[in-house]
Each structure stands twice: as structure tokens, then as C-alpha cells.
C-alpha positions as CSV (number, residue, x, y, z in Angstrom):
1,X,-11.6,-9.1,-48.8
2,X,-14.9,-6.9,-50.0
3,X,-14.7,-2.9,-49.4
4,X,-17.2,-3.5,-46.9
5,X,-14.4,-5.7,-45.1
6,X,-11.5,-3.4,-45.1
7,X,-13.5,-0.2,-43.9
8,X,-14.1,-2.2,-41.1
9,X,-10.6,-3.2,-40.1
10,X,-9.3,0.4,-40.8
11,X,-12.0,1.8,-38.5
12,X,-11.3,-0.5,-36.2
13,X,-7.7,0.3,-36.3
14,X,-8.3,4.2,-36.3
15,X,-10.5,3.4,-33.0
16,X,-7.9,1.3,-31.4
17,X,-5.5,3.5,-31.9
18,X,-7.7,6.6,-30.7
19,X,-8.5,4.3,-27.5
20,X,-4.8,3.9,-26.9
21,X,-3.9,7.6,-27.7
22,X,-6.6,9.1,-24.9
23,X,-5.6,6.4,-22.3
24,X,-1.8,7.6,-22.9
25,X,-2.9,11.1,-22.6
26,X,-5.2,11.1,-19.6
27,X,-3.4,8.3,-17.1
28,X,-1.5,10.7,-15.5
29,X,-4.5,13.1,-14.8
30,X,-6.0,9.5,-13.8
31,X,-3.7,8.6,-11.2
32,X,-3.0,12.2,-10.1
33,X,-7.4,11.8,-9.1
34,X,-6.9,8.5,-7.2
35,X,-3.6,9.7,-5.6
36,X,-5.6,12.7,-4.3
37,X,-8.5,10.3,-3.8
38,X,-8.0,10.0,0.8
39,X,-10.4,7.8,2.5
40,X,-10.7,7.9,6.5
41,X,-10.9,4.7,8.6
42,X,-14.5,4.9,8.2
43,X,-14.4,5.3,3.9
44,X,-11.6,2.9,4.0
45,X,-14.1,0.2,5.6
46,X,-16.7,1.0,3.2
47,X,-14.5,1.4,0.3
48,X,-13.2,-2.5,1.3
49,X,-16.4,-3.6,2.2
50,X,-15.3,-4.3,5.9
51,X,-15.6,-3.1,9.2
52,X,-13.2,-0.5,10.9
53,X,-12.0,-3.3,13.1
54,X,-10.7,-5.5,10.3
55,X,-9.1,-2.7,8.5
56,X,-7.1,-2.2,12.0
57,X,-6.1,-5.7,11.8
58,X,-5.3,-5.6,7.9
59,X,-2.9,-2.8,8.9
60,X,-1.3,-4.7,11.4
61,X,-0.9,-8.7,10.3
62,X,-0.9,-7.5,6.9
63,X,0.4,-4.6,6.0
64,X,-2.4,-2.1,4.6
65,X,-1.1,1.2,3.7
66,X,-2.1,4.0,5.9
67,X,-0.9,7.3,7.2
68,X,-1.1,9.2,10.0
69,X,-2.1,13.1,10.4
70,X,-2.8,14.2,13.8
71,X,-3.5,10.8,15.5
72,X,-5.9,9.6,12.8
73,X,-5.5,7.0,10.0
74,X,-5.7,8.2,6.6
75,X,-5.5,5.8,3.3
76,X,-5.0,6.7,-0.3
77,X,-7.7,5.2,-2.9
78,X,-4.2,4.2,-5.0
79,X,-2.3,2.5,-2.4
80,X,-5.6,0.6,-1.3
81,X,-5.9,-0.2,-5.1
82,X,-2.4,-1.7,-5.1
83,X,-2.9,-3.6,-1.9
84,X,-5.8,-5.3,-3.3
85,X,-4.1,-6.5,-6.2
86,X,-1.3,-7.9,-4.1
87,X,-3.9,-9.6,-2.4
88,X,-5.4,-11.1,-5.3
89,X,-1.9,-12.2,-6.7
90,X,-1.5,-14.0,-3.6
91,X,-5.0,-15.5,-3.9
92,X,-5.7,-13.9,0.0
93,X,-9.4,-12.2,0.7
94,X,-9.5,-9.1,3.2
């Protein structure tokens, strides 16, 4: 191994391990974003590139996570995020 060689695999160690310290330190600030991150019926069509009328159906045959407020349907970014990847586990489309 030339010098040349092993100041590459210590910088690219030292980057690693910077890339894994940030991610560690700003994932809560991350999630505490998407969790506060609300979509209307509206967003949520747009945001899953669908039409209000299938997100109504999404929430009834399969179970699309939405919340109420004063008659109106509200979704969180994180919980849409989370349905997706279901989705995708179980190989379904929206």
C-alpha cells in the first residue's frame, strides 16, 4: 500500500464517519420537520400524484392515514411516507 493509498482510506473513513455522525445528530430534527410537515386532501393528492377521489378511496379499502380537524381530512408527510413503503413491500401501486 503506497502513502498515496492509505490517505485515501483514512479520508474516506474520517468522511464516513462524519456522514454517520451528522445523520445521527440531525434525524430527530429531520423527522420532527416531516412530522410537522400536514398536507390537506388537496396536497395529499399532489404529494401522491393522484386525484382527491383516489386518496378517498385509499383511505377507505386501504387504509391511508389521515386525521380529522373540524370535518376536514388532514395527512402527515411521515405517515404518508410510511404508507408508501408498506405499499411498496407489498409490491401494491396507489
Amino acid at each position: 500500500m503506497t502513502t498515496t493509498d492509505l490517505i485515501e482510506a483514512i479520508r474516506a473513513d474520517i468522511k464516513q464517519g462524519l456522514r454517520e455522525e451528522l445523520l445521527a445528530e440531525l434525524q430527530p430534527e429531520i423527522q420532527r420537520q416531516l412530522r410537522s410537515n400536514i398536507f390537506d386532501l388537496k396536497e395529499a393528492a399532489e404529494y401522491l400524484k393522484v386525484s382527491t377521489q383516489t386518496v378517498q378511496r385509499l383511505i377507505k379499502g386501504d387504509g391511508l392515514p389521515y386525521f380529522r380537524q373540524r370535518k376536514q381530512l388532514f395527512f402527515r408527510q411521515i405517515a404518508l411516507d410510511g404508507w408508501i413503503a408498506k405499499q411498496e413491500q407489498k409490491g401494491d401501486t396507489p
